[in-house]
Structures are given as C-alpha cells and as structure tokens.
C-alpha positions in Angstrom: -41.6 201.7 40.9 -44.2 198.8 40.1 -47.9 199.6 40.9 -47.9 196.7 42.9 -44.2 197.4 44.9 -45.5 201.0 46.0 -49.0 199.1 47.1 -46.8 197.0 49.3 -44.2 199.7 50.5 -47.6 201.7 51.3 -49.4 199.2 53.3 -46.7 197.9 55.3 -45.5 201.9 56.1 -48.8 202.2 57.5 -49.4 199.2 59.2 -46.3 200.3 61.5 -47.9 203.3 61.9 -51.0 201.6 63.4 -49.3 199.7 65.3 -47.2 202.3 66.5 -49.9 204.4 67.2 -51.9 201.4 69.9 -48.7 201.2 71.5 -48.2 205.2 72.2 -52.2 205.3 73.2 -51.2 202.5 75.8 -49.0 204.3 77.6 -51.0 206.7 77.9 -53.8 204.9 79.3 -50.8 203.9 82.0 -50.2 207.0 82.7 -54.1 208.2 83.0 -54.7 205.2 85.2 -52.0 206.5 87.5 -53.6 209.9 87.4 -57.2 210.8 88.3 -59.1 214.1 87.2 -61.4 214.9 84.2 -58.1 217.1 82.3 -57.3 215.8 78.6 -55.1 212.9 77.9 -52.0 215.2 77.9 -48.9 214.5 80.8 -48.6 218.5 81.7 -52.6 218.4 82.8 -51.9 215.0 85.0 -49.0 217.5 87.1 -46.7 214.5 86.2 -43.2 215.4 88.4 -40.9 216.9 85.8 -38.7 213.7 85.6 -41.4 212.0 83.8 -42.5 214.9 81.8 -38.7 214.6 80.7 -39.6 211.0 79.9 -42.4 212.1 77.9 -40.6 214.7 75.8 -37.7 211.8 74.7 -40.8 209.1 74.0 -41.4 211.7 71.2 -38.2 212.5 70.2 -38.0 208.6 69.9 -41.0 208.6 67.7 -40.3 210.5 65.4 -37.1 208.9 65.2 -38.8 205.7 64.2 -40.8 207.3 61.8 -37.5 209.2 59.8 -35.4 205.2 59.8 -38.8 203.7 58.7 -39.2 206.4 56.1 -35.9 206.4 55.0 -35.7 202.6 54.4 -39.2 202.7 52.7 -37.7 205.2 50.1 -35.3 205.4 46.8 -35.1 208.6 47.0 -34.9 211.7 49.4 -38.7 213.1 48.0 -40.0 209.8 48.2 -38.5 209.5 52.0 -40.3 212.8 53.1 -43.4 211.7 51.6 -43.5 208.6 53.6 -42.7 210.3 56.5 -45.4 212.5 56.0 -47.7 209.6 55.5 -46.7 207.7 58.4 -47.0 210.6 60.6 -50.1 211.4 59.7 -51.2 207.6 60.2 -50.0 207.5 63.3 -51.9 210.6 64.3 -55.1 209.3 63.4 -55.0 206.0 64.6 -53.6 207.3 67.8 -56.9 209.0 68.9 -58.6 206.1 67.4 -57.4 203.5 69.6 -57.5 205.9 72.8 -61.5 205.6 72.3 -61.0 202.0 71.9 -59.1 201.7 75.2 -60.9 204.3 77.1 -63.4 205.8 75.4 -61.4 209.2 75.3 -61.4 211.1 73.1 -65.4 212.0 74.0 -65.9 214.8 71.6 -63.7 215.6 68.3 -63.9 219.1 69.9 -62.5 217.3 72.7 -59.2 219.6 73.8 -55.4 217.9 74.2 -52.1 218.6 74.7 -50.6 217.1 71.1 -47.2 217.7 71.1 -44.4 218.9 73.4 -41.7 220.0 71.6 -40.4 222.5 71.7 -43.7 224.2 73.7 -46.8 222.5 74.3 -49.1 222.4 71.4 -53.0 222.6 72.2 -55.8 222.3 70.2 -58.9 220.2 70.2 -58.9 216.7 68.5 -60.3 217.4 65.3 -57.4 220.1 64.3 -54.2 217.6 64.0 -57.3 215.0 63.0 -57.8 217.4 59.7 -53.8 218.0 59.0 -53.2 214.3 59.4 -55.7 213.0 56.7 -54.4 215.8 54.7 -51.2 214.6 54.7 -51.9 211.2 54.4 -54.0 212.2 51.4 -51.4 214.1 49.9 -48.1 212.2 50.6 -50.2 209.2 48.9 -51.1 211.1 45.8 -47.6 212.5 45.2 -46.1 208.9 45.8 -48.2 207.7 43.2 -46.8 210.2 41.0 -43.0 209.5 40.9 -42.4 212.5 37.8 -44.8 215.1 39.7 -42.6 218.0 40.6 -44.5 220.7 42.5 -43.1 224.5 41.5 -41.4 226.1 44.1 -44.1 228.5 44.9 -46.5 225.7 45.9 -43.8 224.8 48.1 -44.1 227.9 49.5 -47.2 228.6 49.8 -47.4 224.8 51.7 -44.1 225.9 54.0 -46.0 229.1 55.0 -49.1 227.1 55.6 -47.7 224.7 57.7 -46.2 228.0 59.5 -49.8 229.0 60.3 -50.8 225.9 61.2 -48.3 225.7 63.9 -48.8 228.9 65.3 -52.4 228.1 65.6 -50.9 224.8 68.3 -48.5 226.8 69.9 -49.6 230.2 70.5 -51.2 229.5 73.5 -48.7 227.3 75.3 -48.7 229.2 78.4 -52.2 227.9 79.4 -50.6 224.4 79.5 -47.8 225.4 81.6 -50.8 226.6 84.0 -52.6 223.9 83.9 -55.9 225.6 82.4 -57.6 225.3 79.5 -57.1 228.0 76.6 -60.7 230.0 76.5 -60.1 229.2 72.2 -58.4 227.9 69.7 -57.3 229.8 67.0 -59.2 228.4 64.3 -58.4 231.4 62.5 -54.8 231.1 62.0 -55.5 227.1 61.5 -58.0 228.0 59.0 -56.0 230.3 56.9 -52.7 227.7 57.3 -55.0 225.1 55.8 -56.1 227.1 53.4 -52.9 228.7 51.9 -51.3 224.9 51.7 -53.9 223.2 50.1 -55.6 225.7 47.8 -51.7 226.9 47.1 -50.5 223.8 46.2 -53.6 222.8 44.2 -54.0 225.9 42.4 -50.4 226.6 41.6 -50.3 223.0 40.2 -53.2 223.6 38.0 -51.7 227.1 36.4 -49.0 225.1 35.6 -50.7 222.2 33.9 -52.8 224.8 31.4 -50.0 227.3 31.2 -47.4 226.5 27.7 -43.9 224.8 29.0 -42.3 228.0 28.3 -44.0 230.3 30.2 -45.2 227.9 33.0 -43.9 229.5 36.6 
C-alpha cells in the first residue's frame, strides 16, 4: 500500500469515527435533557425504564457493528482490518467525550466518573481511563498500519491480550454499584495501571529483544 492510499484510508476511517462519535453524544444529550439530576452521562444513573435501557444496549451492539463493516472494507487483509478497528474505536472514544463538552459542557472533570460501556456488565470508570486506552490504540493501530511487514512475536501478543484482561477488569469489577445507582468509592487504578503497563511495555520491549537478538535465536 502507497504512502499516500493508507493516508487516505486513514483519514477517511477516522473522519467516520468523528462523526460517529457527535451523533452517539447527541443522543445522549436527548436522553439527559429527558432526565434531570447531577448522575454521569450514563442511561443506568438516569433510572431509564428497562425497555430503553434495552435500547441502549442494541445502540451499542449497533456500533460496534459499524465499526467491524467499516473496518473490514478499509482493509486487504484480516491484521490490517483489526488494526482499523482498533483505530476507529479508539477515535470514536475520544471524540465522543469531546463533543459531549461541546454540547453540554459534560464531561466537567477528566476525573469526571461514567458509565462507558454496557455489555455484557456495566463498565465504570472516570473519563480519563478509556480516554488513555483510546489514544493508545489509536497510537498503536496507526504505527503498525504503517508498518505492513511488522509482525509482533506471539508473546507481545500475549502480554497485550493479558493487558487488555487487566484493563477490563479494572471497568467491570465494580458493576454492581451501577446496578444500584451509586457511585463506586474507587476505581481501580491499580489493576488499570498494571493492564496498561504489561501491554505497552510488553509489546514494546518484546519487540525491541527481537530487533537486537540474531534471526536465529530471536523468540
């Protein structure tokens, strides 16, 4: 792939993620001018009857629907269609919050809490957590795109699986406050610490041993 066709294929992947982002963030304005109370921008908080918590869950199921036929039509090949996904995902995560505070000035704090997901529990966590694994995706997914012949070893993969593990444990291990309606007294910035930590430093380290290591012996 050109230099300039994966410029194109990446710019127009993430302009649908933008825009896919302002029109998520706009229904939830809908839905938080139908509601009143100071809770986070999350449906479960707003004690939304249970048929349009239903709703809620298939909007998502629908997104990420979008984002695997978008992915798979932006790639050639099946590594290249994960990467995108990735990248769109993580696109759309960021400029989701961003155009919430352009519509209504929420989120007010990065340490701002949120129900981010609902599937299949509700995952909680202040903004800046999914803000972090986004732009590390979107970092990622973009380097590795531009690097067609770049095949991580299968221990970095590892290493990334488990921290993404970590990662999701640190969303969802507290579902049952958002089931209650209450705020979680923390999150576990622990576990989301180490996840973070294991995937990147993993990834980057194993790739490195590699590099200086002779072909024959490389892991």
């Amino acid at each position: 792939m050109s230099t300039t066709s994966l410029r194109a294929r990446l710019s127009l992947v993430a302009c649908y993620a933008v825009a896919m982002a302002a029109v998520e963030s706009a229904v939830v304005v809908y839905l938080r001018a139908l509601q009143s109370g100071q809770a986070p921008a999350s449906v479960l908080q707003y004690a939304l009857p249970d048929r349009l918590v239903l709703i809620e869950i298939g909007r998502e199921l629908a997104t990420l629907v979008m984002i695997l036929a978008v992915a798979a039509l932006a790639a050639r090949t099946l590594r290249e269609a994960f990467l995108y996904f990735a990248l769109m995902f993580g696109v759309w995560d960021v400029f989701y919050y961003i155009w919430l505070w352009v519509f209504i000035g929420w989120p007010p704090s990065l340490l701002t809490w949120d129900i981010l997901f609902l599937i299949p529990v509700p995952w909680l966590g202040p903004v800046i957590a999914p803000m972090i694994v986004s732009v590390l995706l979107v970092i990622g997914s973009v380097w590795l795109l531009a690097r067609p012949s770049l095949e991580l070893p299968r221990r970095a993969w590892g290493l990334a699986i488990l921290g993404a593990a970590l990662i999701l444990l640190s969303f969802t291990i507290d579902y049952r406050y958002a089931l209650a309606r209450i705020d979680p007294p923390r999150f576990r910035w622990e576990i989301f610490l180490s996840g973070i930590v294991i995937g990147v430093v993993g990834a980057v380290w194993d790739r490195a041993l590699k590099d200086r290591l002779p072909k024959s012996v490389s892991p």
